[in-house]
C-alpha positions in Angstrom: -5.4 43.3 6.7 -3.5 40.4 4.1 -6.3 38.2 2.2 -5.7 35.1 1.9 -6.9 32.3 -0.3 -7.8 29.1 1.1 -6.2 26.1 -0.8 -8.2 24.8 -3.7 -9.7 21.7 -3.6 -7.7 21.0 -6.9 -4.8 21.8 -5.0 -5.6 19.2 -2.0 -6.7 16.2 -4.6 -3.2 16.8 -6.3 -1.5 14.7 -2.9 -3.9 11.9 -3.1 -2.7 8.4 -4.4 -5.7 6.0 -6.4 -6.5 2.9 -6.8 -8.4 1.5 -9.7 -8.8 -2.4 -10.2 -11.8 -4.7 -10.7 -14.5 -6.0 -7.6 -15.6 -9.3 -7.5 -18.3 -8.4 -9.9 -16.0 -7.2 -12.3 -16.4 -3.7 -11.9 -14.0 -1.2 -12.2 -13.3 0.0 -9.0 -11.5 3.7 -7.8 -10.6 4.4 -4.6 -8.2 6.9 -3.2 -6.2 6.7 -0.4 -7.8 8.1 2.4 -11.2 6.2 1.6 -12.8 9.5 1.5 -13.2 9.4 -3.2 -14.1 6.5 -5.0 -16.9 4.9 -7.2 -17.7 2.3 -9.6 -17.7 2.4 -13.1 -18.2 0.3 -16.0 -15.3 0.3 -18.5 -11.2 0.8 -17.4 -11.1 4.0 -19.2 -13.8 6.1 -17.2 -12.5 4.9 -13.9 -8.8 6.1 -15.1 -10.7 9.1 -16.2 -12.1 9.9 -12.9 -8.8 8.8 -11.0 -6.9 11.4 -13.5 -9.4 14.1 -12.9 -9.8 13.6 -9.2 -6.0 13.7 -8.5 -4.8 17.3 -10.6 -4.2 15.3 -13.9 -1.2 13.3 -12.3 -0.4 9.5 -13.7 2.1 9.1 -11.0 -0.8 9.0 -8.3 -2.9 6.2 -9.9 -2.0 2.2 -8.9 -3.5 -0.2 -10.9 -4.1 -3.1 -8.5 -4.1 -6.6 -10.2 -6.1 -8.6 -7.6 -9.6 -8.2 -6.5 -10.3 -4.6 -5.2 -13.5 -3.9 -3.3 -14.8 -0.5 -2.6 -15.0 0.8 1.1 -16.2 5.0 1.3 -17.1 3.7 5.2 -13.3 2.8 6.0 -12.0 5.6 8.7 -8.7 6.6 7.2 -5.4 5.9 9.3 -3.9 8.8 10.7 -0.1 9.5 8.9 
């Protein structure tokens, strides 16, 4: 009988696109894609850190949004 591995979750994370902008509060604000990952943070630099380490390390996947960004983990994702 062949094992095989399940993906890794790194692997999965790598596809994701993020967000990161301010709220109306003027917190920094990450949120992927799929509304599934996000949070709030208090500088630019830990919220690009999270983005970066959520995402497999891969600039290419994080927007920086210039308007007003809000968080939403309740959002149901569109299906592709």
């Amino acid at each position: 009988m062949k094992h095989t591995e399940p993906p890794s979750l790194k692997d999965c994370s790598k596809t994701l696109q993020f967000r990161i902008g301010r709220n109306s509060r003027g917190q920094w604000v990450v949120q992927d894609e799929k509304c599934t990952c996000g949070g709030l943070f208090i500088d630019r630099t830990q919220a690009l850190r999270f983005a970066m380490f959520e995402n497999g390390r891969n600039p290419q996947a994080v927007v920086m949004v210039p308007g007003v960004i809000e968080l939403d983990l309740n959002r149901t994702a569109k299906a592709a």
